[in-house]
C-alpha positions as CSV (number, residue, x, y, z in Angstrom):
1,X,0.0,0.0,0.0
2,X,2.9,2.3,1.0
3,X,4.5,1.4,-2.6
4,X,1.3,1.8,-4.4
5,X,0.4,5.6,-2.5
6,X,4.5,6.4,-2.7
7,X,4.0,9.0,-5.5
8,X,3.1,12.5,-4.9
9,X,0.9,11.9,-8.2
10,X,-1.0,8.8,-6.8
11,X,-1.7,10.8,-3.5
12,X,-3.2,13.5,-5.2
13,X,-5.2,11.5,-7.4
14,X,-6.8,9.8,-4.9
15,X,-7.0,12.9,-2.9
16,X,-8.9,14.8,-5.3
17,X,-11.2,11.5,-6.1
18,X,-11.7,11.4,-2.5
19,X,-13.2,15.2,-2.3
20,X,-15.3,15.0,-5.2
21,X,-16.4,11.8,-3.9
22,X,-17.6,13.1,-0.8
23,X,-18.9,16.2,-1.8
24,X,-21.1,14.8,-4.7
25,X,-22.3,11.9,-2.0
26,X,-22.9,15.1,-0.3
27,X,-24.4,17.3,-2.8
28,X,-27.0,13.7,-4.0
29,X,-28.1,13.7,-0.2
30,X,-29.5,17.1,-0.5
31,X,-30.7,16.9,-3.6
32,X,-32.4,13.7,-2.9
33,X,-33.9,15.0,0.2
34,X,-35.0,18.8,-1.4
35,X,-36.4,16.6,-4.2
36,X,-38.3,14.2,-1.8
37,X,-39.5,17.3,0.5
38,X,-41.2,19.3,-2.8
39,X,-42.7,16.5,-4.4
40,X,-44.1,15.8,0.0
41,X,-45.1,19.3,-0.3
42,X,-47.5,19.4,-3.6
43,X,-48.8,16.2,-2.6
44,X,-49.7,18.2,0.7
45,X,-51.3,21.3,-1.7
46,X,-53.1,18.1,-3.5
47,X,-54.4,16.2,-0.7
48,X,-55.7,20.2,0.5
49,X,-57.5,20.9,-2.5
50,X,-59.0,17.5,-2.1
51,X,-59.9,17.8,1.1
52,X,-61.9,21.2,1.3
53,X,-63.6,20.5,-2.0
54,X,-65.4,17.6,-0.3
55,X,-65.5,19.6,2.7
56,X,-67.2,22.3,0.7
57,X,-69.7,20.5,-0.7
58,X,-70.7,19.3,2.7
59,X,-70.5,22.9,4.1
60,X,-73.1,23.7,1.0
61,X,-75.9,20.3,2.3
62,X,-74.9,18.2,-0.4
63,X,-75.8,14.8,1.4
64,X,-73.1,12.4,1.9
65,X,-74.2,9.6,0.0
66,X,-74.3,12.2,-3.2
67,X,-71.0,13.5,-2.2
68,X,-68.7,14.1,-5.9
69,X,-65.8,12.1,-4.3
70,X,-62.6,13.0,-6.2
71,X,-61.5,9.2,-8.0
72,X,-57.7,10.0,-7.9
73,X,-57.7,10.8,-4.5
74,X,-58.7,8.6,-1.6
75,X,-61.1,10.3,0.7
76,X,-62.9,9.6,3.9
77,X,-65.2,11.6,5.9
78,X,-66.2,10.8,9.3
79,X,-67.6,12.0,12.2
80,X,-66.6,12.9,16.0
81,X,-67.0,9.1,16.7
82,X,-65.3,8.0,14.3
83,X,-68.4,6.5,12.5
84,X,-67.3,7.0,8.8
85,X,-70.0,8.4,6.9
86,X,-68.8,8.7,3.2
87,X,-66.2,7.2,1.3
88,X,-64.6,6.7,-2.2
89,X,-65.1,4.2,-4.3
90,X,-62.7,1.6,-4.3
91,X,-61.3,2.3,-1.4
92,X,-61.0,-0.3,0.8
93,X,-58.5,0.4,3.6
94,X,-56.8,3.8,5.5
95,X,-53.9,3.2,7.8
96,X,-51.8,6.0,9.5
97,X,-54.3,9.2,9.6
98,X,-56.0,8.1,13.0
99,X,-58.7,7.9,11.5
100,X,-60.8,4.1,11.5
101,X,-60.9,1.9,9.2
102,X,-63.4,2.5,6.4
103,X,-67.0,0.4,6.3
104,X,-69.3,1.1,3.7
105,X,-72.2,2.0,5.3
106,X,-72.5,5.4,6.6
107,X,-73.4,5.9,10.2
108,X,-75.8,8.5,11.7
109,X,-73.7,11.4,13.7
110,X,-73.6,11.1,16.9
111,X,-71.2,14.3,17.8
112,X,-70.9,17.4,19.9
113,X,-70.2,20.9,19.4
114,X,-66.6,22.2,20.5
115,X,-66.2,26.2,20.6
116,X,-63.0,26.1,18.1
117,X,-65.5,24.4,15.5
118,X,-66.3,25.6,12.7
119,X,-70.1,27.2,12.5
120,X,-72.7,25.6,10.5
121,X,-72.0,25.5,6.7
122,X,-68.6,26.6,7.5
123,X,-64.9,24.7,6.3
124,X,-62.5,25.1,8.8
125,X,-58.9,25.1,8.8
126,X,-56.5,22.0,7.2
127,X,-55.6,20.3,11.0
128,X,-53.4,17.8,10.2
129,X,-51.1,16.1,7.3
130,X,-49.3,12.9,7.8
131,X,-48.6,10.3,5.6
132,X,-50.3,6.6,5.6
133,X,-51.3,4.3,3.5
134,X,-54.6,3.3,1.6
135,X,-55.8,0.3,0.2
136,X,-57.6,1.3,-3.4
137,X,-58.7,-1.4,-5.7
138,X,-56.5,-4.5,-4.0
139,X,-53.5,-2.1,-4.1
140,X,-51.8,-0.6,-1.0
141,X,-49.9,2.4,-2.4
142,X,-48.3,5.4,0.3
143,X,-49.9,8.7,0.0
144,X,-50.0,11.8,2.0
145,X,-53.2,12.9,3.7
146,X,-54.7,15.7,4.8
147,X,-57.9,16.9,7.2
148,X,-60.2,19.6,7.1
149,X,-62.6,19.7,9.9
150,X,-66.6,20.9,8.8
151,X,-70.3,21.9,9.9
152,X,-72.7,20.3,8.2
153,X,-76.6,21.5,7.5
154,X,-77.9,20.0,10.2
155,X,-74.6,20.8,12.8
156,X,-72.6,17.7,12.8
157,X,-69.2,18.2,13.1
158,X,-67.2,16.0,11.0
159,X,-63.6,15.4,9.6
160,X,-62.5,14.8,5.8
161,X,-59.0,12.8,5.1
162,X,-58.2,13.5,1.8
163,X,-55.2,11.8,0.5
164,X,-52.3,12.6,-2.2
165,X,-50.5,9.8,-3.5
166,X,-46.5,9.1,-2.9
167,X,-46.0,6.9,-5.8
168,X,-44.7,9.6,-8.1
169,X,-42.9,10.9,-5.6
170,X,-41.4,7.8,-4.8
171,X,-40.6,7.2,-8.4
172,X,-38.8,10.0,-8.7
173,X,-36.4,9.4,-5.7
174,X,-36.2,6.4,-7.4
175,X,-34.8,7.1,-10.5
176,X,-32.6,10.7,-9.4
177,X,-31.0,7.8,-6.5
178,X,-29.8,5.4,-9.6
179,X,-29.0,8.2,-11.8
180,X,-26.7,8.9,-9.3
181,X,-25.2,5.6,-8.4
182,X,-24.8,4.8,-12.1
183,X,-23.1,8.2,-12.6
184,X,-21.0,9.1,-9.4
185,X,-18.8,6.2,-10.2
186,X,-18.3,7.1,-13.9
187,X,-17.6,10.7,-12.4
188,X,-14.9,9.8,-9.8
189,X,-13.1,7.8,-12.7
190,X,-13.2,10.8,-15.2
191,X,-11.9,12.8,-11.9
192,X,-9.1,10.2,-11.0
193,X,-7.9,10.2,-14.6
194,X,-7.6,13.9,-15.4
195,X,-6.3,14.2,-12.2
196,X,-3.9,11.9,-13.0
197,X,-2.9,13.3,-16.4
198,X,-2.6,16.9,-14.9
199,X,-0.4,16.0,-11.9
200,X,1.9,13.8,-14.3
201,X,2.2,17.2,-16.3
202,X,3.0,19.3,-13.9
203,X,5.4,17.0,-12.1
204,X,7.0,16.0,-15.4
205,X,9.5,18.9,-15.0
206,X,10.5,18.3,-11.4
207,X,11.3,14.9,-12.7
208,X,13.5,16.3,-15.1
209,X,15.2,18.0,-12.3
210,X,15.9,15.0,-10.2
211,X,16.9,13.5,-13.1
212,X,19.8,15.6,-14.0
213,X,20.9,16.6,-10.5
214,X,20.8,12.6,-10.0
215,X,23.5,13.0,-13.6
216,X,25.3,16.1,-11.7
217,X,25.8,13.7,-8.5
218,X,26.7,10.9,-10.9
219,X,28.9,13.0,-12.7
220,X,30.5,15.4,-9.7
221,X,29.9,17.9,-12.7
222,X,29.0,20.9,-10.8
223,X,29.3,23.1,-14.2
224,X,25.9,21.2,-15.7
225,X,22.5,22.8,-14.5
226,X,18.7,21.4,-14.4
227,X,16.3,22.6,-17.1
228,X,14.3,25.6,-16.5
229,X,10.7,25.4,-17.5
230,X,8.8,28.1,-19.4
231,X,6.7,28.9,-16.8
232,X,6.2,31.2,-14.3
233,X,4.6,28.9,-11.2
234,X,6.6,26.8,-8.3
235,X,8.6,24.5,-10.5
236,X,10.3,27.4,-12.2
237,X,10.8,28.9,-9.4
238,X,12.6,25.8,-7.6
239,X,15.0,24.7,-11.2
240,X,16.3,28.5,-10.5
241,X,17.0,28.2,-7.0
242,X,18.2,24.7,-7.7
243,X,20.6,26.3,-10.4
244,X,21.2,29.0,-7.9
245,X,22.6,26.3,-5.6
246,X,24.6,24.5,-7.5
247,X,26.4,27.6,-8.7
248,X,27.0,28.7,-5.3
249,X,28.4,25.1,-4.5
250,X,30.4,25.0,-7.5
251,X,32.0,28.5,-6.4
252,X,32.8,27.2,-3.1
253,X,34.3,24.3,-4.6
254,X,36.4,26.2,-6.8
255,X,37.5,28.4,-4.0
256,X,38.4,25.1,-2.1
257,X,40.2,23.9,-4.7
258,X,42.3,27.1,-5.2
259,X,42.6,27.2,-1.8
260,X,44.2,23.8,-1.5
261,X,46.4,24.2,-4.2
262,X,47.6,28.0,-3.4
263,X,48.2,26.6,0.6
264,X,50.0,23.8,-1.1
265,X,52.1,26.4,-3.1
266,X,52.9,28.8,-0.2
267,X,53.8,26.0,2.5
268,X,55.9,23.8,-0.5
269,X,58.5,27.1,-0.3
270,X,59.0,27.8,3.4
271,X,59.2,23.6,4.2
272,X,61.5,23.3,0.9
273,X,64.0,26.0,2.5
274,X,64.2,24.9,5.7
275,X,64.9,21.1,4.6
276,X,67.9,22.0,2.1
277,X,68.9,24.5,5.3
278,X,68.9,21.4,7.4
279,X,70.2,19.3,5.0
280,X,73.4,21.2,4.7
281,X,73.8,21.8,8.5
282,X,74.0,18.1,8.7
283,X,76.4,17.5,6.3
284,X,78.4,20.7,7.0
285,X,77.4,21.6,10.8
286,X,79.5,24.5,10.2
287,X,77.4,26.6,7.0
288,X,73.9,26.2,9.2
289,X,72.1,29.6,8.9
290,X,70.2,29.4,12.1
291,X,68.3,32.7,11.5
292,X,66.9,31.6,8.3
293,X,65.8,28.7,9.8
294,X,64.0,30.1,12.3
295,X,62.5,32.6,9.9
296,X,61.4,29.9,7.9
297,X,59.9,27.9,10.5
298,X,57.8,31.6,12.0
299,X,56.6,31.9,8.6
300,X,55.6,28.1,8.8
301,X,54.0,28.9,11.8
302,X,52.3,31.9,10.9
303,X,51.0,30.4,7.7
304,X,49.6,27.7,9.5
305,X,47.7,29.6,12.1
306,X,46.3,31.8,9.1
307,X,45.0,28.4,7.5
308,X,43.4,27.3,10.9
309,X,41.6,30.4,10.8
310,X,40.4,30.3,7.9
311,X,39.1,26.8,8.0
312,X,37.5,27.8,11.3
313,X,35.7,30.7,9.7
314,X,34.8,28.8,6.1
315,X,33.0,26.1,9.3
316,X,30.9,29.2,10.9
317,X,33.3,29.9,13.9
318,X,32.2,33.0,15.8
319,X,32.2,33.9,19.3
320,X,29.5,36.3,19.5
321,X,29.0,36.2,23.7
322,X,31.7,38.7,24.7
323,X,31.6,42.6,24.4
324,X,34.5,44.2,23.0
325,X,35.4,47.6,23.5
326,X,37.2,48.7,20.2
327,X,38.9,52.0,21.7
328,X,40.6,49.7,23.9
329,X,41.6,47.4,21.4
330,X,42.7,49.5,19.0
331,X,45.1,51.2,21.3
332,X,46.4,47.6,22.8
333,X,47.3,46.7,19.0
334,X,48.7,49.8,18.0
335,X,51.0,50.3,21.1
336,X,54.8,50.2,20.3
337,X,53.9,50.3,16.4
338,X,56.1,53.5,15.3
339,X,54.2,56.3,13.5
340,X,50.6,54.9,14.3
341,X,48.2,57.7,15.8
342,X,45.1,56.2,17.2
343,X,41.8,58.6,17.7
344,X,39.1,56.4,19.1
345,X,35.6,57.2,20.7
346,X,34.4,54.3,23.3
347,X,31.9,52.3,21.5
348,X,31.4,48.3,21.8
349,X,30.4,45.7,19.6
350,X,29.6,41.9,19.9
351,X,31.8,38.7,19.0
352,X,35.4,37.3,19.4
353,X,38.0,39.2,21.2
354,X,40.5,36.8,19.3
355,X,39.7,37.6,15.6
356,X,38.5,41.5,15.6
357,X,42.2,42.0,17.2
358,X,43.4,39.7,14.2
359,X,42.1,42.0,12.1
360,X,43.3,44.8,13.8
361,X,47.0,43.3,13.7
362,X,46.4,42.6,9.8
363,X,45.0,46.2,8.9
364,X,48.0,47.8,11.1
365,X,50.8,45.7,9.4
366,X,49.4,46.2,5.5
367,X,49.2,49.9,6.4
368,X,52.7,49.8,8.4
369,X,54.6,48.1,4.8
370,X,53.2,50.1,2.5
371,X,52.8,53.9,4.6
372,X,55.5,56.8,4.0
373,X,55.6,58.1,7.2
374,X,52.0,58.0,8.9
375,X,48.9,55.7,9.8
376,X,46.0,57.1,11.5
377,X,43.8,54.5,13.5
378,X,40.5,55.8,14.0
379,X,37.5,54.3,16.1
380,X,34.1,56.2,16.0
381,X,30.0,55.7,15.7
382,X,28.2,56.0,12.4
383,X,24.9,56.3,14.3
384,X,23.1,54.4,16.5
385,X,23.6,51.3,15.3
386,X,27.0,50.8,13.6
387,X,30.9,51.3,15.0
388,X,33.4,52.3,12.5
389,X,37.5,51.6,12.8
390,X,39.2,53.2,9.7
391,X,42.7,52.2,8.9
392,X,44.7,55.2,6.5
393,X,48.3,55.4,5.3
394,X,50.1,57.7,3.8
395,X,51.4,55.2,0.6
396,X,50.4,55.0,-2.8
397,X,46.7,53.5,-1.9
398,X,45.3,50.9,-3.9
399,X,44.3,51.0,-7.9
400,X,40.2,51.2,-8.2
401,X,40.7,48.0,-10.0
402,X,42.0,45.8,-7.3
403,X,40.2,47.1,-4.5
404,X,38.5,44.0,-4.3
405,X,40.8,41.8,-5.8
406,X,43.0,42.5,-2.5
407,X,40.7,40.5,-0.6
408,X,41.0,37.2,-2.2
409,X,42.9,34.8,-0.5
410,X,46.7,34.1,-1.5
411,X,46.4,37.2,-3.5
412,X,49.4,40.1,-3.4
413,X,49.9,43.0,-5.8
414,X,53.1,43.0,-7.5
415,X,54.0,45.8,-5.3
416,X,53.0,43.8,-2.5
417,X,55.1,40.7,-3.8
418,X,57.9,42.8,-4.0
419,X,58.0,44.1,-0.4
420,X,56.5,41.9,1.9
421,X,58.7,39.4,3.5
422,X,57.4,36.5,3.8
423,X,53.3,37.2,3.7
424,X,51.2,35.0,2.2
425,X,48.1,37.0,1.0
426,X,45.9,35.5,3.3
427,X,45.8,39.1,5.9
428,X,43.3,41.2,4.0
429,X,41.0,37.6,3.2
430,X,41.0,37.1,6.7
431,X,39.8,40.6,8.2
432,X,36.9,40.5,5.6
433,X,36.0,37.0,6.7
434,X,35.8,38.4,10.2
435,X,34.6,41.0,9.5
436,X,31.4,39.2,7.7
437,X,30.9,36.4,10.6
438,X,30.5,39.5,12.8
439,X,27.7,41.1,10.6
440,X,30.2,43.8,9.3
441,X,31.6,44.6,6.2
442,X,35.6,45.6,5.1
443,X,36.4,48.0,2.4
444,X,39.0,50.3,1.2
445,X,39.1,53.3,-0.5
446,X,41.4,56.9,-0.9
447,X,42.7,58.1,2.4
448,X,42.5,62.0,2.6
449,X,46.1,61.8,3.2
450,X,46.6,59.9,-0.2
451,X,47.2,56.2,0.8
452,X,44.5,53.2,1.2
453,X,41.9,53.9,4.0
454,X,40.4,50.8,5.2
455,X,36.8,50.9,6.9
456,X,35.7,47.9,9.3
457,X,31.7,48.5,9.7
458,X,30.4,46.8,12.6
459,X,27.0,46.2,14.6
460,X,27.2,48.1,18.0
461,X,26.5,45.5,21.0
């Protein structure tokens, strides 16, 4: 059952079949019932007419054995005793008006005058419907009666059931009941199948999608992309994001990638220098450059720590429980730095102590290698809502062209190359990483003194 009902498509088939199911089941009830209830309520307006035109003719001294007794509708008329003192012909039994049975000789009236009675030659009101049954001719067929009480000539009070046959009534039922029950299942089955035939169009693109992204996970070919339909509903909506998704995932990827080979690159130089230092030291104990080998093996270490970051931020690392007061910071990290002027305003902002002083230390020392004489640390509100650190030098600034290109990891300018010694290209990558786990944002642009003023954006605490 789970196997047969697996399919979105077969669940909203018999969903759907289910609904119209109910509601026409439903919709036949009361259709079935107002039918049955009008066809009730003319035999009512029949049995009526019947009733006061015999009761009229009484009313008027027409003697009951001369009584024009209507042949398509039963009638009786009897008195306060119950005596039955008129009849029609061919009618041999009434069940279910109350009133007795019929015998075919009239009795004399034996009665008494109520005050609600009607005066003499007078119809009263219709008293009572209710449906029974009467025997005409050998057949016992359902009808619906009626009673209309009247005052005779001679001031007998006496009762007229006049009956309305069911049978057509019944007949109709009848044949609106199997109309339905021949149709509702010919109905369900038209629903079920266009149902069917709709749902398989509309999911046909969706399994076009799983289709290829079932290819693209075959495949790890993150460049391929599901089909878009022409449309402008749900499905089209979800191949887009789905393309979206896989574009962003074959970025990251690609950045992963680069990133794997470029740490390769920059840890293959450092561990390739130290080795051939060592190398020589034990062969020649006497030519081992012990500085270089320690430089190489801080750079190793530095390089290292800068990858552990990373990887820590690329997971969703951030410390965002502490309070950090920048003014403070920024004048830790800039103390014994020479030519560094730090201006700050006390402001706080939430996250790790550990990385916003990272990016302190990497903003200071890119401004510190490529300033003339100056750098200007400055801490300040933008508002009530944001805290600003600016980092400005004095240098040549950066082109408008790489001004974002700077913060790609491994990457140096060729001015950079030349004069750093020993960074990796990883500083600037990392402060905008920070900054972005934190809910900030890094950018550079002109310094008013000339050089590269960087801008750290941050939420206040």
């Amino acid at each position: 059952m789970r196997r047969l009902f697996g399919s979105v498509r077969a669940r909203a088939t018999l969903a759907a079949t289910a609904v119209v199911a109910v509601a026409l089941v439903a919709a036949g009830a009361v259709v079935l019932l107002s039918l049955r209830s009008n066809l009730a309520g003319q035999a009512d307006t029949a049995a009526d007419s019947a009733a006061r035109d015999v009761a009229a003719q009484i009313a008027q001294g027409v003697p009951y054995r001369e009584l024009d007794l209507d042949e398509d509708h039963p009638v009786q008329v009897v008195d306060r005793d119950g005596r039955v003192l008129a009849v029609s012909e061919d009618l041999e039994a009434v069940g279910g008006t109350g009133a007795p049975e019929v015998t075919p000789v009239p009795s004399p009236d034996a009665g008494r005058d109520d005050e609600d009675d009607p005066e003499i030659g007078e119809v009263g009101e219709v008293t009572w419907h209710g449906q029974g049954r009467a025997t005409v001719d050998g057949a016992s067929v359902a009808y619906r009666f009626a009673q209309v009480e009247v005052t005779d000539r001679s001031d007998r009070k006496v009762r007229v059931y006049a009956g309305a046959s069911l049978q057509a009534q019944q007949d109709a039922v009848h044949t609106a009941a199997t109309v339905m029950l021949v149709g509702l299942p010919v109905l369900l089955a038209v629903v079920a199948w266009v149902t069917w035939t709709v749902t398989r169009r509309a999911l046909r693109p969706v399994e076009a999608i799983r289709r290829e992204m079932a290819a693209i996970t075959a495949s790890e070919d993150l460049a391929r992309r599901v089909p878009v339909p022409d449309t402008h509903d749900e499905v089209a909506r979800l191949a887009r994001t789905t393309n979206e998704t896989l574009a962003a995932l074959e970025t990251s990827v690609e950045r992963r990638r680069r990133f794997v080979a470029d740490a390769s690159h920059e840890l293959r130089s450092p561990i390739a220098s130290l080795r051939t230092q060592l190398e020589v030291a034990a062969a020649h104990p006497g030519l081992l450059d012990l500085d270089g080998a320690v430089e190489d093996t801080v750079r190793l270490q530095h390089l290292a720590a800068d990858l552990l970051l990373l990887a820590r931020l690329d997971a969703g690392e951030r410390d965002a429980g502490a309070r950090v007061e920048l003014a403070a910071l920024a004048r830790e990290r800039a103390a014994g730095r020479a030519g560094v002027t730090v201006r700050a305003d006390a402001v706080e902002v939430a996250g790790s102590r550990g990385q916003l002083q990272r990016v302190l230390d990497n903003l200071l020392a890119n401004a510190e290698r490529h300033a003339r004489s100056a750098v200007v640390v400055t801490v300040r509100r933008d508002g009530d809502r944001h805290a600003v650190v600016e980092v400005g030098d004095d240098g040549d600034g950066v082109p408008a062209g790489d001004r974002e290109r700077i913060f790609e990891r491994f990457v140096r300018l060729d001015e950079a190359r030349a004069r750093d010694d020993g960074g990796a290209g990883l500083g600037l990558a990392i402060a905008r990483d920070v900054a972005a786990r934190h809910g900030g944002t890094l950018t550079v642009r002109d310094a008013p003194t000339g050089g590269a003023l960087f801008e750290l954006r941050l939420p206040i605490a």
